[in-house]
C-alpha positions in Angstrom: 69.4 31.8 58.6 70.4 31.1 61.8 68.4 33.6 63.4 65.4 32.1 62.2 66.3 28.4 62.5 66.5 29.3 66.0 63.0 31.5 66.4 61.7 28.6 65.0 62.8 26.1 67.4 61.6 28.4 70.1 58.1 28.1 68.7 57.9 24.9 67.9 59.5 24.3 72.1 56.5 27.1 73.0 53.8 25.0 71.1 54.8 21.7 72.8 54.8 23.3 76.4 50.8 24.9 75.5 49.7 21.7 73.9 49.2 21.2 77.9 46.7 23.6 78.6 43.8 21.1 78.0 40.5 20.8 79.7 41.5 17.3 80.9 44.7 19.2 83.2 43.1 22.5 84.1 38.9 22.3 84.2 36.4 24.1 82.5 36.8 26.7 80.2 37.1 30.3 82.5 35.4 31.8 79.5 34.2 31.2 75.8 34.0 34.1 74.3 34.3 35.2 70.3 37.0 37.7 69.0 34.4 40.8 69.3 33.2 39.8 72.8 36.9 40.3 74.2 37.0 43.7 75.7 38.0 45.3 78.9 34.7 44.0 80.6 35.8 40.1 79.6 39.7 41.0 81.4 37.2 41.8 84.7 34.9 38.4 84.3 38.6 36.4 83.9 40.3 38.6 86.7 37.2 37.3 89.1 37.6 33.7 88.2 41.1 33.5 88.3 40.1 34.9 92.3 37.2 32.3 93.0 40.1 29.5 92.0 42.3 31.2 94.3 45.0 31.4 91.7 47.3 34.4 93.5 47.1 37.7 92.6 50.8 38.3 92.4 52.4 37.1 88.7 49.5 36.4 87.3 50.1 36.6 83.5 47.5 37.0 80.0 48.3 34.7 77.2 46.1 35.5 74.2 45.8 35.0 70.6 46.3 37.9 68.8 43.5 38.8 67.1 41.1 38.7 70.6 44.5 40.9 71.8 43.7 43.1 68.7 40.0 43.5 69.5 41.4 43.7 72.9 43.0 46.9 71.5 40.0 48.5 70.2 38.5 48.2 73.8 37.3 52.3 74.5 38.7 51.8 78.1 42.0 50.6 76.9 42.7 52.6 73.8 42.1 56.2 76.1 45.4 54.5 77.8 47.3 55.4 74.7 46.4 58.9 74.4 49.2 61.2 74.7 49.3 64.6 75.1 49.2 66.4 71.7 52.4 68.1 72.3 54.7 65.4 72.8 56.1 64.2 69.0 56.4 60.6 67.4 54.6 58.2 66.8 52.0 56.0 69.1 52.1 52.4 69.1 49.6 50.7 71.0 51.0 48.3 73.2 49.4 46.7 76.1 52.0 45.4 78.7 49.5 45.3 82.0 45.7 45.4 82.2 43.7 44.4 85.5 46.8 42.7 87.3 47.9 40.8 84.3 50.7 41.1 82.6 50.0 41.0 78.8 51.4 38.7 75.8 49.8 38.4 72.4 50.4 35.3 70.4 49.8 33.7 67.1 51.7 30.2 68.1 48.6 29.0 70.6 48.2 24.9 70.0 45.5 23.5 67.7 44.5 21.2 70.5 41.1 20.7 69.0 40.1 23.0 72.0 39.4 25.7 70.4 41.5 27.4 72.8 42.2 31.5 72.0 44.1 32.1 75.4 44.6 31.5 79.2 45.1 33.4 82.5 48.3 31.9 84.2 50.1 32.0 87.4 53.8 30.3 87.5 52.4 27.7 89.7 50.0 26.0 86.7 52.8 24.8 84.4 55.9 23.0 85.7 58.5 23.6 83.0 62.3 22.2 83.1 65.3 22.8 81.0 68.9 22.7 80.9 71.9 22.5 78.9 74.1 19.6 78.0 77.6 20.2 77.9 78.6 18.3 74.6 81.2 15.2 75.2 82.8 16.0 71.7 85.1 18.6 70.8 83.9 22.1 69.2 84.9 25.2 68.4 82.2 27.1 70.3 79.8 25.8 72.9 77.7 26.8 75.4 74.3 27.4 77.1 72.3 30.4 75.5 69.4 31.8 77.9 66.6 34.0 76.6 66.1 36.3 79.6 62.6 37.8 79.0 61.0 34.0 78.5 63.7 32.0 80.5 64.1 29.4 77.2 67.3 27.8 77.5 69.2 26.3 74.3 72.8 24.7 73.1 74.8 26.3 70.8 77.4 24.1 68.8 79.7 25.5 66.5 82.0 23.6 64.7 84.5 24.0 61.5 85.0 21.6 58.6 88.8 23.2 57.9 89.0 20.6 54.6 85.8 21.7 52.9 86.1 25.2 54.6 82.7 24.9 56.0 81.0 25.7 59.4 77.8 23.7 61.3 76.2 25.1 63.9 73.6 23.5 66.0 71.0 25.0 68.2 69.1 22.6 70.8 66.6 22.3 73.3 66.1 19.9 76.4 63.3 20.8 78.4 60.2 18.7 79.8 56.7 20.2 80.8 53.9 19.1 83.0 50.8 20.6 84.0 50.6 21.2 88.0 48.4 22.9 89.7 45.2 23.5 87.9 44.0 26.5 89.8 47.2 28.2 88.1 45.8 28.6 84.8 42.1 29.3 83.9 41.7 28.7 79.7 39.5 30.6 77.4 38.1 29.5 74.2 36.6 30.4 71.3 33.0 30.4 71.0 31.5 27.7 68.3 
């Protein structure tokens, strides 16, 4: 329960921090494109514009709902990347981590800004992001700063026992602020009416 309390929190914390990527912070639309039309060629198109913005090349990162990530998938040129050779056993899950300098990350948790947007090309310079921890004033029985290292997320943990009713709380939280900074840092794509 308290796994999922706390995947949630991250999501909802995720949600908040994209409902920034609007056209009023970051321009024009890079592309608008429907599900089918997101292939290996589109990657290119979005590779270029993020270069005519001058967005640098270095840690430049693919957000992208998962169904265009799907089609994505299905791309000829990218699905030949998954081949293996015959003799080696398991099983082959297709997995896209890099393509055309970007590193990759499906998602089904992208705003509903009204926007229609489907994904966005990002360097770390297009969204200012802050947390930290609180240390609590009160008195617990576990506390401390918990810090997802693959997405950086930072949350409180609180434990606490209720010794008469035999009961335990715990409390997972998150202080963090967002603002959107440089707008050549992320280029948005949206769906296509």
């Amino acid at each position: 329960m308290i796994e999922a309390a706390t995947k949630q929190l991250a999501e909802d914390v995720l949600k908040d921090i994209l409902s920034e990527v609007t056209a009023a912070n970051y321009g024009a639309t890079a592309q608008t494109l429907a599900v089918e039309a997101f292939n290996y060629k589109a990657v290119l198109k979005l590779r270029e514009a993020c270069s005519l913005t001058k967005m640098p090349i270095t840690d430049r990162a693919l957000v992208i709902d998962d169904a265009y990530y799907t089609n994505l998938l299905a791309d000829e040129v990218v699905s030949r990347s998954f081949v293996l050779p015959v003799s080696q056993p398991g099983v082959v899950e297709g997995r896209l981590n890099r393509i055309a300098g970007f590193d990759v990350y499906p998602t089904t948790i992208l705003p509903d800004n009204k926007e229609k947007l489907v994904g966005f090309a990002a360097h770390p310079s297009g969204l200012a992001i802050a947390m930290r921890y609180l240390v609590p004033v009160a008195d617990y029985d576990e506390a401390g700063a918990v810090t997802n290292p693959d997405t950086g997320l930072t949350f409180g943990y609180l434990r606490y026992t209720e010794t008469s009713s035999n009961r335990i709380f715990i409390t997972v939280e998150c202080l963090y602020g967002f603002k959107a900074a440089i707008a050549e840092g992320i280029r948005r794509i949206v769906k296509a009416a």
